[in-house]
N, C-alpha and C positions, 0 to 999 in steps of 0.2 A: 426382576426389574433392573434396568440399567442403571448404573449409579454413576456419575459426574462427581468428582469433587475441584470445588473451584479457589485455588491458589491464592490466599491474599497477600502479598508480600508487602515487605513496609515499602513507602509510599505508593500505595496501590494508584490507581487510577480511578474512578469512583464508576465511572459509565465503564468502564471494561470491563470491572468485576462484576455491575451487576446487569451486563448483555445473558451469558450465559445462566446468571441466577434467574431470569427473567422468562428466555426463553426455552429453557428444559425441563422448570419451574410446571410449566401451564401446558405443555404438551402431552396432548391425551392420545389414549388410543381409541381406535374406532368402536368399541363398548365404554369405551367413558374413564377407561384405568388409568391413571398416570403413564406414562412413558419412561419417565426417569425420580430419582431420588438423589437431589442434589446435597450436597455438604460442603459447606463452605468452613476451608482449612485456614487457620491463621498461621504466619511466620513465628511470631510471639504469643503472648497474652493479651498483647494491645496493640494494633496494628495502624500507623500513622498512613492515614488516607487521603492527605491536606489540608479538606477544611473541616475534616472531623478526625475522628479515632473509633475504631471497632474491635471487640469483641466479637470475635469468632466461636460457633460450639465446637469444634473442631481444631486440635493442633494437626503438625506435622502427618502423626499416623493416620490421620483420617486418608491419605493420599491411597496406604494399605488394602487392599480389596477394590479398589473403584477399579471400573471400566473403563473413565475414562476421566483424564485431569485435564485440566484449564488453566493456562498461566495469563492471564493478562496484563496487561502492560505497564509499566511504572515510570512515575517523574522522571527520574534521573536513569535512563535507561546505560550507564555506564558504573552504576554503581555495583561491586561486588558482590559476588552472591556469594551470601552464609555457606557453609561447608554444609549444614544440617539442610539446608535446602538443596543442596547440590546432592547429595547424598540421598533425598529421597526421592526427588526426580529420577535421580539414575538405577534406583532400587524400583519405582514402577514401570519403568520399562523394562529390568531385567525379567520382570516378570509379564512383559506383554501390555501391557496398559498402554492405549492410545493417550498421547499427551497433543494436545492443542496448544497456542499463541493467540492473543488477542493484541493486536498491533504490536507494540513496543514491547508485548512480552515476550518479542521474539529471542529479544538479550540474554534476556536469564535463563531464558532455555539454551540459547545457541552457550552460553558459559559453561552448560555439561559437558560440552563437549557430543551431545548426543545427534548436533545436527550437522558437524561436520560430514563434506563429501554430498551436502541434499544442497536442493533448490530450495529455497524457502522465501518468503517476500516479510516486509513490514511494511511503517507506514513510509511512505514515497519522502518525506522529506530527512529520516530515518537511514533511508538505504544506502549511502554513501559509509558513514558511520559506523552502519551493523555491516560491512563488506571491509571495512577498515580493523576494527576490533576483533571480528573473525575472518581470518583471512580465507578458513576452511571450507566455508558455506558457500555456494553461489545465491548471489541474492536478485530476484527478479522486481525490480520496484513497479513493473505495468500488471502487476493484477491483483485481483483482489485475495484470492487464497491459493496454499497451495498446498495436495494432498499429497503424501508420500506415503500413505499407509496406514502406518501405526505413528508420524510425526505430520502433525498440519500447521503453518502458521498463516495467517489474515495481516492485509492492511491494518490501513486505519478505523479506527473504533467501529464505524458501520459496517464495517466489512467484519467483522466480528460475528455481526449477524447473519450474513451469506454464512460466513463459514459455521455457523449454528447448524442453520437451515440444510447443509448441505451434507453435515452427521447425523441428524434427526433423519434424512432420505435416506441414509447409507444402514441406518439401524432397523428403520420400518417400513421404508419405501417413500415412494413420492406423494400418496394419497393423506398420509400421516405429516409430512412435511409441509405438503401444499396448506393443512388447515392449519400448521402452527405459522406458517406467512402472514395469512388470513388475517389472523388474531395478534401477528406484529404490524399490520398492516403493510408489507414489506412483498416486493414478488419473488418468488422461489429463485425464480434468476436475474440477475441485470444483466443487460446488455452492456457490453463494452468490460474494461476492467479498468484499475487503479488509473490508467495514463489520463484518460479524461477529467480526472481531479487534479491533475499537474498541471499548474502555473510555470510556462516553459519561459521561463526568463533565462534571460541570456548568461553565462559564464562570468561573474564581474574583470571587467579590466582595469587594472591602478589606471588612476588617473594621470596624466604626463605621459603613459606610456606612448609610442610608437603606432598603434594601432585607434587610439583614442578617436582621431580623427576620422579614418578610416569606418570605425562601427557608427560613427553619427551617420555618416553620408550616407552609407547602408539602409539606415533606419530610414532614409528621409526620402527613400528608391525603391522601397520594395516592390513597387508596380512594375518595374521598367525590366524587362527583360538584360536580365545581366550575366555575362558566362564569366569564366573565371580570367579569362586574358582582360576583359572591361575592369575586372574591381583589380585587379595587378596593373593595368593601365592606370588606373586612377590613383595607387598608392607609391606609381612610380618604381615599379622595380618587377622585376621576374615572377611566373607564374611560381617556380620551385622555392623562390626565397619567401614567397609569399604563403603559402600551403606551410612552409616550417615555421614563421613568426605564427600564424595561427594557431596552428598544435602548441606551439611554447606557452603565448599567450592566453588561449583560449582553450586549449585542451581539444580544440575539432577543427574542421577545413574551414575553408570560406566558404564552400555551397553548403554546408551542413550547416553552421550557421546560419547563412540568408535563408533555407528553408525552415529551421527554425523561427528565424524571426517572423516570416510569412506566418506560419499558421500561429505564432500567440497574435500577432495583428489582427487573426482572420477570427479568434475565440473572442477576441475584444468587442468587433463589430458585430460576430452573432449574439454575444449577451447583450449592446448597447444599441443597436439599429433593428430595424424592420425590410433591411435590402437582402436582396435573396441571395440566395447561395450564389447563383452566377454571379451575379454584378461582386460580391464577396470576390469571388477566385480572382476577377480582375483586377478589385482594387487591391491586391497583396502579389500579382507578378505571376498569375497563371494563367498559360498560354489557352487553357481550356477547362471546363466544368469537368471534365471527366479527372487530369490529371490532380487538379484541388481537391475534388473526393476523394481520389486515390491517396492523396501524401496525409489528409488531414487523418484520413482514417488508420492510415498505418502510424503516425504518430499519436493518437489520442487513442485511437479503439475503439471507437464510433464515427459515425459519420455525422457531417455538420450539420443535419436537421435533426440529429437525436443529439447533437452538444448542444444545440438551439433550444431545444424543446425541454433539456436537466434547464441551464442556465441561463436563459433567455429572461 
């Protein structure tokens, strides 16, 4: 039997820790066997969870022998990790043991140092953060999980469960997977990844700055077909001086922006309106249906009648 043990570190997360309890828990095989035998490892004695505190059967050594460990995510995802934690993460890897992330617990694994040099994601509002703190890691914030092998991390909390679902496949297959979905009522796959749960809000600008004006007018035009010499016309000054206050200010161009702004305008209208996707691409400044599927779906990850149909 495969055995999972799932990492509780003080201030756990209470839904991360008990995704993987939940789901490896109740997965069977096709004569009825369990699948896995999970343990759940405490950092201490008494592990501060928020709005409660647990007792784990399981210290540290429980990590010892499992197949496979589960870090998931914690409050203060900057907080140091224990030596004796660090130490045994990196002792079940040296011995081969698949280790997992559940959102924000990508931290404390990325603090082993084990995931320097990988791709790994967290949660999208996270990723800036976990790319800053380790500068090691490339961090992907548009998807939901990412396998590398023998190291996986997941988004946020739900994605915890993709990434469940998707070690339950890699261990038994997909007929064993598909029924532990079933029984999350959850589908084996979503379409699209993380970017569709980003709130693409704009870069903030201080207020008083130079540009201030400039991003109202923006917001207040997104229909109007505008190339870059129109919004440098309108700010009074050169397309090159304009493209570098951007960057300074905002971290991106003026057309990376305006299309930015377009599709969070165009996610507003598909959760709050009943107008179709055309008249949509219009009212946000696209020249055609075709090109507004195109940019929304390279930005989001889905197309706006499956962001219509999560969020709507």
């Amino acid at each position: 039997m495969h055995t999972v043990a799932v990492l509780a570190l003080d201030q756990v997360i209470p839904f991360d820790l008990a995704t993987p309890i939940e789901v490896f828990s109740r997965t069977r095989l096709p004569d009825g066997r369990p699948g896995y035998q999970v343990r759940v490892c405490g950092e201490s004695d008494e592990v501060d969870a928020g709005a409660f505190a647990l007792r784990a059967p399981w210290g540290l050594e429980g990590l010892q022998g499992a197949d496979t460990v589960v870090v998931p995510g914690v409050a203060d995802p900057t907080a140091p990790l224990a030596p004796a934690v660090r130490d045994a993460l990196r002792s079940a890897a040296a011995d081969g043991t698949r280790i997992a992330s559940v959102c924000a617990g990508t931290f404390p694994l990325a603090a082993t140092g084990l995931l320097d040099g990988l791709r790994v994601t967290t949660h999208w509002r996270a990723a800036g953060l976990l790319a800053a703190l380790h500068p090691g890691v490339e961090v992907d914030p548009d998807v939901l999980y990412v396998d590398n092998g023998q190291f996986l991390t997941s988004a946020g909390a739900a994605a915890g469960l993709d990434l469940c679902l998707h070690m339950i496949r890699r261990d038994y297959g997909s007929a064993v997977a598909a029924d532990a979905a079933r029984l999350s009522v959850m589908p084996l796959e979503r379409e699209g990844g993380q970017a569709q749960f980003i709130v693409h809000d704009h870069t903030p600008t201080p207020q008083g700055s130079e540009l201030e004006a400039l991003l109202d007018w923006l917001r207040e035009n997104l229909a109007r077909e505008l190339t870059l010499a129109d919004i440098a016309e309108r700010a009074g000054t050169s397309t090159r001086t304009l493209i570098r206050r951007f960057r300074d200010q905002t971290g991106t161009t003026p057309l990376q922006w305006l299309h930015r702004a377009r599709i969070r305008q165009a996610q507003h209208l598909l959760e709050t309106t009943e107008h179709s996707v055309e008249r949509i691409g219009g009212q946000v400044g696209f020249g055609s249906p075709t090109a507004f599927r195109d940019r929304f779906k390279r930005t989001t990850g889905v197309s706006p009648r499956t962001y219509r149909r999560t969020f709507g």
